[in-house]
C-alpha atoms as a printed R data frame, in Angstrom:
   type eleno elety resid chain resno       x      y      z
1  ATOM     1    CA   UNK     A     1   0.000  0.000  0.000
2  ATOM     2    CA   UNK     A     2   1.373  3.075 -0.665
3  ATOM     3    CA   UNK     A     3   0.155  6.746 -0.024
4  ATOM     4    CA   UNK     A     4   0.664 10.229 -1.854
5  ATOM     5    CA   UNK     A     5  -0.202 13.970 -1.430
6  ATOM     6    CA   UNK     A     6  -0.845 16.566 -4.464
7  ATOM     7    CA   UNK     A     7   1.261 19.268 -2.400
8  ATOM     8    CA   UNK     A     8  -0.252 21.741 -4.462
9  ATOM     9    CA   UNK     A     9  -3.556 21.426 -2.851
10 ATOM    10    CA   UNK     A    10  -2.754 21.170  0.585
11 ATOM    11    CA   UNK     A    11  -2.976 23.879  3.165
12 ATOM    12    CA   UNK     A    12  -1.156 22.586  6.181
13 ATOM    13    CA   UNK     A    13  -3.731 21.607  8.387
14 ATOM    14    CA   UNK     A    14  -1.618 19.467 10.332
15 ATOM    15    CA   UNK     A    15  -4.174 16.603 10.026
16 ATOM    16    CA   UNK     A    16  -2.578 13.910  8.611
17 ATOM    17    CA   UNK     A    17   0.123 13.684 10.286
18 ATOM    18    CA   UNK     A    18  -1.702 13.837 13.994
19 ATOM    19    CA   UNK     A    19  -3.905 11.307 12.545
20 ATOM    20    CA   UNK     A    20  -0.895  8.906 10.983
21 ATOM    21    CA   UNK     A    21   2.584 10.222 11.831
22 ATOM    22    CA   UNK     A    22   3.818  6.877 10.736
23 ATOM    23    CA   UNK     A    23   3.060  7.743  7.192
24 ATOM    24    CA   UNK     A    24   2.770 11.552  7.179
25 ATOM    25    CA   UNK     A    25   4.976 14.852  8.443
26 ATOM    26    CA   UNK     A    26   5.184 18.227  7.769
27 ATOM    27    CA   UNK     A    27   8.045 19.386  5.751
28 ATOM    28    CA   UNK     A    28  10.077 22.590  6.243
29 ATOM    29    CA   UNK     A    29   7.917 24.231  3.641
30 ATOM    30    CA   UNK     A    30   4.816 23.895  6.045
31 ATOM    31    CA   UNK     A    31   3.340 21.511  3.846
32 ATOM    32    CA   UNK     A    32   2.758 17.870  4.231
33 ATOM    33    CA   UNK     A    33   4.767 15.001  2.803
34 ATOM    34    CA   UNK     A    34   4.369 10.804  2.640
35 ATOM    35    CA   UNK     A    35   8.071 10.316  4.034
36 ATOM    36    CA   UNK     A    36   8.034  6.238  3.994
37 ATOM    37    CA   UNK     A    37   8.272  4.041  0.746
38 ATOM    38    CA   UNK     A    38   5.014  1.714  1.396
39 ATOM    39    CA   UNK     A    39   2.781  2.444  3.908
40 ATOM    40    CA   UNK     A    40   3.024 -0.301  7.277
41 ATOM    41    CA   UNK     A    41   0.617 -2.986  7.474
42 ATOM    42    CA   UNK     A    42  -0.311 -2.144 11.147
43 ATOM    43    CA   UNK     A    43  -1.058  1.551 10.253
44 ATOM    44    CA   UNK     A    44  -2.522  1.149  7.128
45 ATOM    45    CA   UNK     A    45  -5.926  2.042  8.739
46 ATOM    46    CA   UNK     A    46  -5.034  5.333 10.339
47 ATOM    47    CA   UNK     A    47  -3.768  6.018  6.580
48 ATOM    48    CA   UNK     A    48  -6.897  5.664  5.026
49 ATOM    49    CA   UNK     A    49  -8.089  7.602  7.906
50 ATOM    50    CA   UNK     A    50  -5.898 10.745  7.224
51 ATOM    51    CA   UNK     A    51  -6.624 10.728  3.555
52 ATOM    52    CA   UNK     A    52 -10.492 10.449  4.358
53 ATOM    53    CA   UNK     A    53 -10.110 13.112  6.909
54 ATOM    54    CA   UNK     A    54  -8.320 15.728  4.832
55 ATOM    55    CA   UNK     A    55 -10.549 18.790  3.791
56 ATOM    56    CA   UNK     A    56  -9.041 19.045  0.418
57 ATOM    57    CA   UNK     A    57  -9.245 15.317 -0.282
58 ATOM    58    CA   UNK     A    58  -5.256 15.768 -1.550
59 ATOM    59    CA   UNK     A    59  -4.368 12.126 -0.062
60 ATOM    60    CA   UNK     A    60  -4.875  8.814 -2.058
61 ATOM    61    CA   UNK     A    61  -4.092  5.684 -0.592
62 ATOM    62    CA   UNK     A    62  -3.897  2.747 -2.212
């Protein structure tokens, strides 16, 4: 499973990475970033959770 943000629609909520921080940061820019190659098996439901959660629907897991 793997995850990914279009950066250009994100606003730094913050909400992705409280939700997953496994999968998800904020980078220096203020913006978040997927910082792990494929998603772990024992968080993969708090990823689907962040990418449901996010108010511009910028996160696709899959």
């Amino acid at each position: 499973m793997k995850a990914y943000i279009d950066r250009d629609g994100c606003i730094g909520c913050n909400l992705c990475a409280d939700i997953c921080p496994e999968v998800f940061r904020m980078a220096d820019d203020g913006l978040a970033e997927v910082y792990v190659d494929e998603v772990p098996e024992d968080v993969e439901d708090e990823a689907m959770e962040a990418a449901d959660s996010c108010p511009t629907e910028v996160i696709t897991v899959e």
